[in-house]
mmCIF file of the N, C-alpha and C atoms, coordinates in Angstrom:
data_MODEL
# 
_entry.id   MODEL 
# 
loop_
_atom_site.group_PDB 
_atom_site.id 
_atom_site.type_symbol 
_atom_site.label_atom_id 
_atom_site.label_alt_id 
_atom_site.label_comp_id 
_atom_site.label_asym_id 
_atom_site.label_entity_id 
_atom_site.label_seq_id 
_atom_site.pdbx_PDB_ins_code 
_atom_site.Cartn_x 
_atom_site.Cartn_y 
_atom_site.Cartn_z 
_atom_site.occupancy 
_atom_site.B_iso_or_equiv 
_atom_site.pdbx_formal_charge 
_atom_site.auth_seq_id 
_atom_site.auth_comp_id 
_atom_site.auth_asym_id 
_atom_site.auth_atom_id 
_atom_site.pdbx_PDB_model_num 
ATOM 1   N N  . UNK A 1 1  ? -39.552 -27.751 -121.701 1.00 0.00 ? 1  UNK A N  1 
ATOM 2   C CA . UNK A 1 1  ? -38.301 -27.075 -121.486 1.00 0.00 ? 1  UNK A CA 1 
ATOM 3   C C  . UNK A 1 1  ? -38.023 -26.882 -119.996 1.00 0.00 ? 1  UNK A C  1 
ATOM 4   N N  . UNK A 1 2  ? -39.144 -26.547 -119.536 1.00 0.00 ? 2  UNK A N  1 
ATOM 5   C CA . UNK A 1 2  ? -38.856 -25.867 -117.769 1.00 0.00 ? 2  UNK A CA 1 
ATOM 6   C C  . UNK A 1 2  ? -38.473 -27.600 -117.107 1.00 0.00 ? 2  UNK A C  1 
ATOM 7   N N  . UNK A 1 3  ? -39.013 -29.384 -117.747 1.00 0.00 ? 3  UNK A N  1 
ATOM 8   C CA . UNK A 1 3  ? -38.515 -29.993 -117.137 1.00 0.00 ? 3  UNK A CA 1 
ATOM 9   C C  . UNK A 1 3  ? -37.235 -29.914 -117.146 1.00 0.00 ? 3  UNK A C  1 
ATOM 10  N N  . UNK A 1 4  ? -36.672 -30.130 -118.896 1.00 0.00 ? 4  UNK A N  1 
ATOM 11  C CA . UNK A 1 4  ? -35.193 -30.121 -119.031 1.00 0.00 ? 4  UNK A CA 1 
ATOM 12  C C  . UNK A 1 4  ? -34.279 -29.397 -117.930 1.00 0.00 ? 4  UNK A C  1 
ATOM 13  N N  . UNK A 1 5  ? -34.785 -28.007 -118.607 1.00 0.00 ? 5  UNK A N  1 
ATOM 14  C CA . UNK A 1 5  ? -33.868 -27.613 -117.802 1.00 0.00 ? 5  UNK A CA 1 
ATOM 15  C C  . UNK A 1 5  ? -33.532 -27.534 -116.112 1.00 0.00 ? 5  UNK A C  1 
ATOM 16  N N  . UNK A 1 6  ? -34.366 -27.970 -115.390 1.00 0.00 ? 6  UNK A N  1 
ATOM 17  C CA . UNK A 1 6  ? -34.519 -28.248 -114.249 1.00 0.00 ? 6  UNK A CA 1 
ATOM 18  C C  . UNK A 1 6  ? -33.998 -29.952 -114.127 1.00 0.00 ? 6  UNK A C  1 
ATOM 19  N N  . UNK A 1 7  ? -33.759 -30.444 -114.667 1.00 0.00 ? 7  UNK A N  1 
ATOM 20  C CA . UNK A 1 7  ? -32.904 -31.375 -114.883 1.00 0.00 ? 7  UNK A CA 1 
ATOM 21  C C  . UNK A 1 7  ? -31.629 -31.753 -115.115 1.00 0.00 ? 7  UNK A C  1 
ATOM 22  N N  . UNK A 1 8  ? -31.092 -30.960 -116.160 1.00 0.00 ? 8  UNK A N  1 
ATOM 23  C CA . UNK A 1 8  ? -29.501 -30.344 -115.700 1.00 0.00 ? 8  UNK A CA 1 
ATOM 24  C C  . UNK A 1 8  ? -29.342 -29.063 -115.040 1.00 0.00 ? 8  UNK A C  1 
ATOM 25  N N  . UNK A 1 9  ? -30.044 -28.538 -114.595 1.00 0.00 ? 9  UNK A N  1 
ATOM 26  C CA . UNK A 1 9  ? -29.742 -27.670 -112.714 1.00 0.00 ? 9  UNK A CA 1 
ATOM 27  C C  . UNK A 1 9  ? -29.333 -28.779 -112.499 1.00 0.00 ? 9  UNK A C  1 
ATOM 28  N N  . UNK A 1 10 ? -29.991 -29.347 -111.595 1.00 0.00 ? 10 UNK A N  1 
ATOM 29  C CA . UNK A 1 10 ? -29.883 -30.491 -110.783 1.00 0.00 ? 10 UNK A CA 1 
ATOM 30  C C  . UNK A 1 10 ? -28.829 -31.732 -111.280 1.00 0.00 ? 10 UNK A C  1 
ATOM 31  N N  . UNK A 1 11 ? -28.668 -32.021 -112.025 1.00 0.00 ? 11 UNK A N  1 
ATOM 32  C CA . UNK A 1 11 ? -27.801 -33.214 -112.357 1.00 0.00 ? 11 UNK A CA 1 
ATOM 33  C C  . UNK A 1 11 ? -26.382 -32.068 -112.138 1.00 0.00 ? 11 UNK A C  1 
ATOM 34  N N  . UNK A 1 12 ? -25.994 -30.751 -112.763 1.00 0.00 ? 12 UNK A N  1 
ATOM 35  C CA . UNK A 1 12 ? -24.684 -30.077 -112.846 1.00 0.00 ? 12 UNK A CA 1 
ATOM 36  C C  . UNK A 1 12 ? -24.771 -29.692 -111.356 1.00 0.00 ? 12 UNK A C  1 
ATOM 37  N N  . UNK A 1 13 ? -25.575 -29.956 -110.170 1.00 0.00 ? 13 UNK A N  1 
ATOM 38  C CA . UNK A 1 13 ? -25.070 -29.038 -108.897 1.00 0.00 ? 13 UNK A CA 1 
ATOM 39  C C  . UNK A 1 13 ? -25.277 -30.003 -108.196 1.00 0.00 ? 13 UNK A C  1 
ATOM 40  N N  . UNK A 1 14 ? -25.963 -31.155 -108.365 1.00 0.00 ? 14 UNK A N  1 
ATOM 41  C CA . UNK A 1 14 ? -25.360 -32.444 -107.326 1.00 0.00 ? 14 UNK A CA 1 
ATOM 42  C C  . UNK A 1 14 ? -23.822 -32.823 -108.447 1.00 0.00 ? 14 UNK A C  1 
ATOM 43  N N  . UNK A 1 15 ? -23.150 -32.464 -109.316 1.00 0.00 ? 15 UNK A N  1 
ATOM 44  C CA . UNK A 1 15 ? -22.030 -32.932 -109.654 1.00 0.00 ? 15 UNK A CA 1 
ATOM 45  C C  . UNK A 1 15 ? -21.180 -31.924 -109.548 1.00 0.00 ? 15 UNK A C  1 
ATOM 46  N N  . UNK A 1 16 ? -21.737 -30.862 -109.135 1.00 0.00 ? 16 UNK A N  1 
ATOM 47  C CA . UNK A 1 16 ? -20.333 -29.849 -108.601 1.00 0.00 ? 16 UNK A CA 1 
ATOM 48  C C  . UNK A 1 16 ? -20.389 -30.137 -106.894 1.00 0.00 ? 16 UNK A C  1 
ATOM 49  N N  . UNK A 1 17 ? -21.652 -30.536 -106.365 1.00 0.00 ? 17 UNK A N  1 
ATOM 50  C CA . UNK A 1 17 ? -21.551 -30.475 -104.875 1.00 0.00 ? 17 UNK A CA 1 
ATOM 51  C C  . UNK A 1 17 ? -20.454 -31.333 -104.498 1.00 0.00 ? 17 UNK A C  1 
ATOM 52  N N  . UNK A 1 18 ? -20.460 -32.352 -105.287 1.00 0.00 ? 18 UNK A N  1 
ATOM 53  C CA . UNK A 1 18 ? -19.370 -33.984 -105.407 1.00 0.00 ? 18 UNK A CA 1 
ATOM 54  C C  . UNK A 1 18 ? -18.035 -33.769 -104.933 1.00 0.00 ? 18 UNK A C  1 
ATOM 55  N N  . UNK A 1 19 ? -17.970 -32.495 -106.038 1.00 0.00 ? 19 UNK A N  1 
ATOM 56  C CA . UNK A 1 19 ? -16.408 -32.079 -106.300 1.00 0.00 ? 19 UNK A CA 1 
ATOM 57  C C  . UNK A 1 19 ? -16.658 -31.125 -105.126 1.00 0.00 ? 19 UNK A C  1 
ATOM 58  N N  . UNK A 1 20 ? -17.381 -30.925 -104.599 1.00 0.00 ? 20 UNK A N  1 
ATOM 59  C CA . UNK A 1 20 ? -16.928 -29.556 -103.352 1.00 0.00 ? 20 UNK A CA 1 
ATOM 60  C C  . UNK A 1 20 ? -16.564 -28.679 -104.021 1.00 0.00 ? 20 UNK A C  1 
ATOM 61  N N  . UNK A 1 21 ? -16.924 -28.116 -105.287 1.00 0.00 ? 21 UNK A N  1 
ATOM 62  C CA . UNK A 1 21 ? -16.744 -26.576 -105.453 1.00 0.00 ? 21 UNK A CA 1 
ATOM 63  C C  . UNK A 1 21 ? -18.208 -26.323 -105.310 1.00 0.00 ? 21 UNK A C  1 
ATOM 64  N N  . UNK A 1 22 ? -17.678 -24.601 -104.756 1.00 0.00 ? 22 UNK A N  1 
ATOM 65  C CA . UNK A 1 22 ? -19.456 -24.009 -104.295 1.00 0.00 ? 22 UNK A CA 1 
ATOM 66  C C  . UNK A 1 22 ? -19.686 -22.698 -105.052 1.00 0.00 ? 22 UNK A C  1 
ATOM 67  N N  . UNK A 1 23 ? -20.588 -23.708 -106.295 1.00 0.00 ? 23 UNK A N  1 
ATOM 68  C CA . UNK A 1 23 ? -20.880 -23.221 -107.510 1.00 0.00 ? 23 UNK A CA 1 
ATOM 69  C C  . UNK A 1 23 ? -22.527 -24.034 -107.860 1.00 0.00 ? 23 UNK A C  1 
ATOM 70  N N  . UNK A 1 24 ? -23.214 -23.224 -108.334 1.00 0.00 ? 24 UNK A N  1 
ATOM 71  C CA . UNK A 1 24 ? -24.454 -23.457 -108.779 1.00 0.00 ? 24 UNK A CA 1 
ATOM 72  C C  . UNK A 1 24 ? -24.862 -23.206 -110.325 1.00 0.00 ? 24 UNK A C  1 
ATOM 73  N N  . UNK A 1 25 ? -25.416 -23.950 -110.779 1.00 0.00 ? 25 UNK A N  1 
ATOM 74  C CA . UNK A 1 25 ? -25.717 -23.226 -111.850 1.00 0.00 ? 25 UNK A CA 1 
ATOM 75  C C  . UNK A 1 25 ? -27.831 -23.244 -112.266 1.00 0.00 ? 25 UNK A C  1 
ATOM 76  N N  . UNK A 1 26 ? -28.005 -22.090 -112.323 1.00 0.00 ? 26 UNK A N  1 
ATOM 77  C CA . UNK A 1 26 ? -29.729 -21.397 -112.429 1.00 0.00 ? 26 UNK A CA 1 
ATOM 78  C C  . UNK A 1 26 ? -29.704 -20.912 -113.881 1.00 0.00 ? 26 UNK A C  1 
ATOM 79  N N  . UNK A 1 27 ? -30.370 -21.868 -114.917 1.00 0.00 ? 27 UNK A N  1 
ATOM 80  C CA . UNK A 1 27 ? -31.305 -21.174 -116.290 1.00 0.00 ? 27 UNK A CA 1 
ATOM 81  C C  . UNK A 1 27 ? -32.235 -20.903 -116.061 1.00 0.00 ? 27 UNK A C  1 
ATOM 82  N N  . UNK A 1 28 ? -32.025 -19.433 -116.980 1.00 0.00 ? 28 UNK A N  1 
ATOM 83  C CA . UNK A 1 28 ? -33.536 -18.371 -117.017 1.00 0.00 ? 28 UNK A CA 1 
ATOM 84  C C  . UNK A 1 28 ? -34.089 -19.143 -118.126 1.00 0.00 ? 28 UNK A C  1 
ATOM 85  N N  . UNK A 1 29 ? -35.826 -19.079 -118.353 1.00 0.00 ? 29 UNK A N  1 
ATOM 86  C CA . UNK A 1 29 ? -36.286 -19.398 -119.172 1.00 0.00 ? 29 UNK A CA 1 
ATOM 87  C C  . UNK A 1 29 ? -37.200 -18.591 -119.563 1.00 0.00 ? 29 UNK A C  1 
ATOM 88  N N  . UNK A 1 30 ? -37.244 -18.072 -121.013 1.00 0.00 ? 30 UNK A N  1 
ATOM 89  C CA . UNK A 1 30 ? -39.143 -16.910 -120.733 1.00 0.00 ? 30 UNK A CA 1 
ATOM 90  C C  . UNK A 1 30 ? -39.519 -17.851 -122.458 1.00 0.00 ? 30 UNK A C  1 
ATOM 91  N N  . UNK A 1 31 ? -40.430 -17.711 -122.462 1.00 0.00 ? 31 UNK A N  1 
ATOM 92  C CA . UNK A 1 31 ? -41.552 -18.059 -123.417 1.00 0.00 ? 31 UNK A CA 1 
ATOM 93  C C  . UNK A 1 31 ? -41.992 -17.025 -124.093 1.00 0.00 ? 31 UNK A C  1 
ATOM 94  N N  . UNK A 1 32 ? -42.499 -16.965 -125.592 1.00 0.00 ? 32 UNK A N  1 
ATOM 95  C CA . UNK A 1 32 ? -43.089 -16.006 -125.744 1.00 0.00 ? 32 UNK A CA 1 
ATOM 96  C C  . UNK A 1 32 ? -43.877 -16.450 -127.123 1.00 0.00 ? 32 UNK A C  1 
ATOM 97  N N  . UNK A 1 33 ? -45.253 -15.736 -126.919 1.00 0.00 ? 33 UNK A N  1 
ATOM 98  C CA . UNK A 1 33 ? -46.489 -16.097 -127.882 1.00 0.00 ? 33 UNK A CA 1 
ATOM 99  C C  . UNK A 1 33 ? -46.002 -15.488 -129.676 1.00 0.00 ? 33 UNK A C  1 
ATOM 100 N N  . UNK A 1 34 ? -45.452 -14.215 -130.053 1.00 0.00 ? 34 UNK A N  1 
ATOM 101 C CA . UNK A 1 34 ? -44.796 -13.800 -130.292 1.00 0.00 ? 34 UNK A CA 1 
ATOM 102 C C  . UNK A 1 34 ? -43.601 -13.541 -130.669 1.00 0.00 ? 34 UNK A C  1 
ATOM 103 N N  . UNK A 1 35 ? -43.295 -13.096 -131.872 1.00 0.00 ? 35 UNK A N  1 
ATOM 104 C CA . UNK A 1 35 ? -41.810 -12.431 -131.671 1.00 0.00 ? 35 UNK A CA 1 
ATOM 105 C C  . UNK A 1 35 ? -41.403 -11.185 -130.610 1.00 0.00 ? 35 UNK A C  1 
ATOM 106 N N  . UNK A 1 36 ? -40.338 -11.522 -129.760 1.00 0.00 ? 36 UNK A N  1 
ATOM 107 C CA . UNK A 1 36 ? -40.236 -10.129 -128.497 1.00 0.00 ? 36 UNK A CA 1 
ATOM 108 C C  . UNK A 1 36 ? -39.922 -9.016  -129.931 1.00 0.00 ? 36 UNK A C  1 
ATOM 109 N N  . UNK A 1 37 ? -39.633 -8.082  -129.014 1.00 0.00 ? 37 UNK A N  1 
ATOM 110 C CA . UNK A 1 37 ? -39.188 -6.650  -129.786 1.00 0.00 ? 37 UNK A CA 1 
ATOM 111 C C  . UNK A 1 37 ? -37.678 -6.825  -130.336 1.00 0.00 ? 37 UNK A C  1 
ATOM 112 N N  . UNK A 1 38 ? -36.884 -7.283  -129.354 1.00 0.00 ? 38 UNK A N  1 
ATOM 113 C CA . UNK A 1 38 ? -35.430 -7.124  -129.827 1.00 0.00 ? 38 UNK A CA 1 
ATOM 114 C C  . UNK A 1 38 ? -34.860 -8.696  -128.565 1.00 0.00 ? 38 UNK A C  1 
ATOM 115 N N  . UNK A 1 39 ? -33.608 -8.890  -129.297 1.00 0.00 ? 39 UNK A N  1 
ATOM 116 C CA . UNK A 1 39 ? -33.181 -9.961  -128.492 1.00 0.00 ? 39 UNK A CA 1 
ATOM 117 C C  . UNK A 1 39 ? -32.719 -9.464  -127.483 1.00 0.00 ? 39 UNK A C  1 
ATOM 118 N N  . UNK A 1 40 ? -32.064 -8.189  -127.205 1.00 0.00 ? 40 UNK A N  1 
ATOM 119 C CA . UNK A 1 40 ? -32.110 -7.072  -125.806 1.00 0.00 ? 40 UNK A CA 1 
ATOM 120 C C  . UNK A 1 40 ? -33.096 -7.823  -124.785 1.00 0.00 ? 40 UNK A C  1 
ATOM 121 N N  . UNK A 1 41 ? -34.510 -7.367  -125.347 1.00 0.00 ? 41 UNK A N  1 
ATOM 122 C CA . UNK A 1 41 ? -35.711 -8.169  -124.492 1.00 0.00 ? 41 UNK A CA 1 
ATOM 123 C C  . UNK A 1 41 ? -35.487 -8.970  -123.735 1.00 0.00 ? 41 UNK A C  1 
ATOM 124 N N  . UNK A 1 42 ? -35.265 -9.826  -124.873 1.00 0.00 ? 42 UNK A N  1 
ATOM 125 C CA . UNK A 1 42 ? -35.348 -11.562 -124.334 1.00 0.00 ? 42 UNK A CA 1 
ATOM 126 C C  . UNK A 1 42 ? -33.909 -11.754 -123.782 1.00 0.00 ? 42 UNK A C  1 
ATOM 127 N N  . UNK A 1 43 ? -33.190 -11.287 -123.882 1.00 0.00 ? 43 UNK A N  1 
ATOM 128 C CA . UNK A 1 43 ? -31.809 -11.827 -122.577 1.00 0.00 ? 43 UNK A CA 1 
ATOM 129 C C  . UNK A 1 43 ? -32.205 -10.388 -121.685 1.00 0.00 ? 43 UNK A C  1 
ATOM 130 N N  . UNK A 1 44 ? -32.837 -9.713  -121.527 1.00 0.00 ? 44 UNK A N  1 
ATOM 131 C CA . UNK A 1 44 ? -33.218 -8.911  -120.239 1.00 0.00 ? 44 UNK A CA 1 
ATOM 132 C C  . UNK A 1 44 ? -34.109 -9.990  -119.203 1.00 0.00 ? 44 UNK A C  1 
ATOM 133 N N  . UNK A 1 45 ? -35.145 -10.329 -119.958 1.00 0.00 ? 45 UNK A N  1 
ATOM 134 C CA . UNK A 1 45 ? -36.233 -11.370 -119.274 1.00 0.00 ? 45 UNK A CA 1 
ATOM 135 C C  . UNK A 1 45 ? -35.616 -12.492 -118.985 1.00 0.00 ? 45 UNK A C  1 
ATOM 136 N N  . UNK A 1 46 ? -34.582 -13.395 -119.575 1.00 0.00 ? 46 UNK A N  1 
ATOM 137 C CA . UNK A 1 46 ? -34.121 -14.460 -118.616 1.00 0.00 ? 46 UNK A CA 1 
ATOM 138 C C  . UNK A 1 46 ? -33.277 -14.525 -117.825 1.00 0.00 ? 46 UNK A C  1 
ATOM 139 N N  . UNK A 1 47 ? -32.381 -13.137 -117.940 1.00 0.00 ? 47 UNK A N  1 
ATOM 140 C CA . UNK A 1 47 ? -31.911 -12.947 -116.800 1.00 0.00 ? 47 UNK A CA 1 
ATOM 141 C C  . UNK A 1 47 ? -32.740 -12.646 -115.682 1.00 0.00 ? 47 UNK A C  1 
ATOM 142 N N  . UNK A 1 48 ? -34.146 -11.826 -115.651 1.00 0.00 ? 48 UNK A N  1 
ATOM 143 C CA . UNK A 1 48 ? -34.514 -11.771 -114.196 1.00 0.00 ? 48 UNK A CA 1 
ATOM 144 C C  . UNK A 1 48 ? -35.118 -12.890 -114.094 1.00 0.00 ? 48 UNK A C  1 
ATOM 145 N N  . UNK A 1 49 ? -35.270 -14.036 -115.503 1.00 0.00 ? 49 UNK A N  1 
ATOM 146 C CA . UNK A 1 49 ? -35.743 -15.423 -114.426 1.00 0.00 ? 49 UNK A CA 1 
ATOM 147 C C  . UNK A 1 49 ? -34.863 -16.120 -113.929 1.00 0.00 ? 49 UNK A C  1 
ATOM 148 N N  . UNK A 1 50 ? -33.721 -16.078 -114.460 1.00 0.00 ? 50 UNK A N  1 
ATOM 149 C CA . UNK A 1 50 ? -32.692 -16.393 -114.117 1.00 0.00 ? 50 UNK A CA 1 
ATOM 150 C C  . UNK A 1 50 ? -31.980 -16.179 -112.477 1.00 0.00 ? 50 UNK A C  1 
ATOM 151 N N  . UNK A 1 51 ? -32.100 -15.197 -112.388 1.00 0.00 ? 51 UNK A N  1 
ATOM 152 C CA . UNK A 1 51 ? -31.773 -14.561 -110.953 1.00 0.00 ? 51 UNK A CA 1 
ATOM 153 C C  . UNK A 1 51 ? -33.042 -14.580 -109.854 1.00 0.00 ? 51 UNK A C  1 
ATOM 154 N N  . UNK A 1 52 ? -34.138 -15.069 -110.496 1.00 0.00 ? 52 UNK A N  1 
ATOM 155 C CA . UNK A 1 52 ? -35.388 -14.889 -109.139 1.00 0.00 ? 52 UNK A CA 1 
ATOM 156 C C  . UNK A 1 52 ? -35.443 -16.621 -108.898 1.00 0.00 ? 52 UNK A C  1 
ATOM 157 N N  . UNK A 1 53 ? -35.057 -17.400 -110.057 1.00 0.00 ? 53 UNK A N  1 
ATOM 158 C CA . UNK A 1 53 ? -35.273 -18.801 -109.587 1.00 0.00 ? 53 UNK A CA 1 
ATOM 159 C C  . UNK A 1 53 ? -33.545 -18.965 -108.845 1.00 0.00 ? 53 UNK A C  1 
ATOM 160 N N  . UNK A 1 54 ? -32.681 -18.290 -108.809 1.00 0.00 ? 54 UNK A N  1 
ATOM 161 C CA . UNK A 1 54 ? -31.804 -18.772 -107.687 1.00 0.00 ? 54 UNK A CA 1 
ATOM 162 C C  . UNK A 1 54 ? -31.529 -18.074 -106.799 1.00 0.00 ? 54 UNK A C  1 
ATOM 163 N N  . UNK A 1 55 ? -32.791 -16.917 -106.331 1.00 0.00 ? 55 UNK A N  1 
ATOM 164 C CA . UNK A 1 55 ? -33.362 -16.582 -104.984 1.00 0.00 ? 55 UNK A CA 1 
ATOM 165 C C  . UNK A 1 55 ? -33.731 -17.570 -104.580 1.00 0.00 ? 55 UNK A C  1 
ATOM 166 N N  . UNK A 1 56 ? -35.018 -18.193 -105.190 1.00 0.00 ? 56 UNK A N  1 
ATOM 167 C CA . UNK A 1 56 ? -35.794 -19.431 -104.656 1.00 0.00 ? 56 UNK A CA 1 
ATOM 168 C C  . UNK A 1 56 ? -34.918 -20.479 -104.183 1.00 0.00 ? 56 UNK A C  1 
ATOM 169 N N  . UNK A 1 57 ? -33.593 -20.661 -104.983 1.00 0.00 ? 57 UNK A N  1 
ATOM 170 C CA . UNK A 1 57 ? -33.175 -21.886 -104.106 1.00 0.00 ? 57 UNK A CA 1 
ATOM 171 C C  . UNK A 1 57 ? -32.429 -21.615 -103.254 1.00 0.00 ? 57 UNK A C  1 
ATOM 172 N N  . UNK A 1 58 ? -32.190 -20.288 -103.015 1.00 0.00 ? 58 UNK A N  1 
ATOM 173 C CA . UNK A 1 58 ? -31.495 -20.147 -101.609 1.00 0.00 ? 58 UNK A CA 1 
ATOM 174 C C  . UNK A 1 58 ? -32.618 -19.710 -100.369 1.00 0.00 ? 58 UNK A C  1 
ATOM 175 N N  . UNK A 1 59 ? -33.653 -19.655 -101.106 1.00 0.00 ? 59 UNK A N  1 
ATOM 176 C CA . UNK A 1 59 ? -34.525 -19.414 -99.767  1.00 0.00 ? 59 UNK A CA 1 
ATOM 177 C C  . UNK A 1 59 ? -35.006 -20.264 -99.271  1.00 0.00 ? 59 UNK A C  1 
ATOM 178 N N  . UNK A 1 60 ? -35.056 -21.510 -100.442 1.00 0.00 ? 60 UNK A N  1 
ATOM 179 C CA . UNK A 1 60 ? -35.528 -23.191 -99.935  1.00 0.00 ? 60 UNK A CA 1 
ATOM 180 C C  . UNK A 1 60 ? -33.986 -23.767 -99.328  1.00 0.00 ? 60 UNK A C  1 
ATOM 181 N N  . UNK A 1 61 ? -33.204 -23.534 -99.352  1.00 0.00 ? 61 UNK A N  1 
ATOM 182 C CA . UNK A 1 61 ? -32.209 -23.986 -98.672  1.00 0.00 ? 61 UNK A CA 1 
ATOM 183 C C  . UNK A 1 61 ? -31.824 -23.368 -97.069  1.00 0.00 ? 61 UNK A C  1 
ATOM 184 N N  . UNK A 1 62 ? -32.493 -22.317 -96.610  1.00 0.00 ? 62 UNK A N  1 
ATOM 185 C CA . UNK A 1 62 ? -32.508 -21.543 -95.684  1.00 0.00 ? 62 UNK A CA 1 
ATOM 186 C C  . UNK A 1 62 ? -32.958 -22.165 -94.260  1.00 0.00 ? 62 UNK A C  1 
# 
């Protein structure tokens, strides 16, 4: 999954860079061994992966 989706990152933001709109797009991904507690959980957790992996690419772009 973490290739996929790191695969359309990349294919949708070299095809928005194209078009010159300055727009990115970052999927959260979490895993779990388990059922989480509530789906609350689990869209809490990919949003902060969501938002810490497009820290990372603005800090690799820096």
């Amino acid at each position: 999954m973490k290739r996929l989706c790191g695969d359309i990152e990349r294919e949708v933001n070299q095809e928005m860079q194209k078009a010159n709109y300055a727009v990115s797009l970052s999927i959260g991904l979490v895993t779990y061994s388990k059922a989480p507690a509530s789906v609350s959980e689990v869209l809490h957790q990919v949003d902060l992966e969501m938002y810490q992996h497009k820290m990372e690419i603005k800090s690799a772009r820096a």
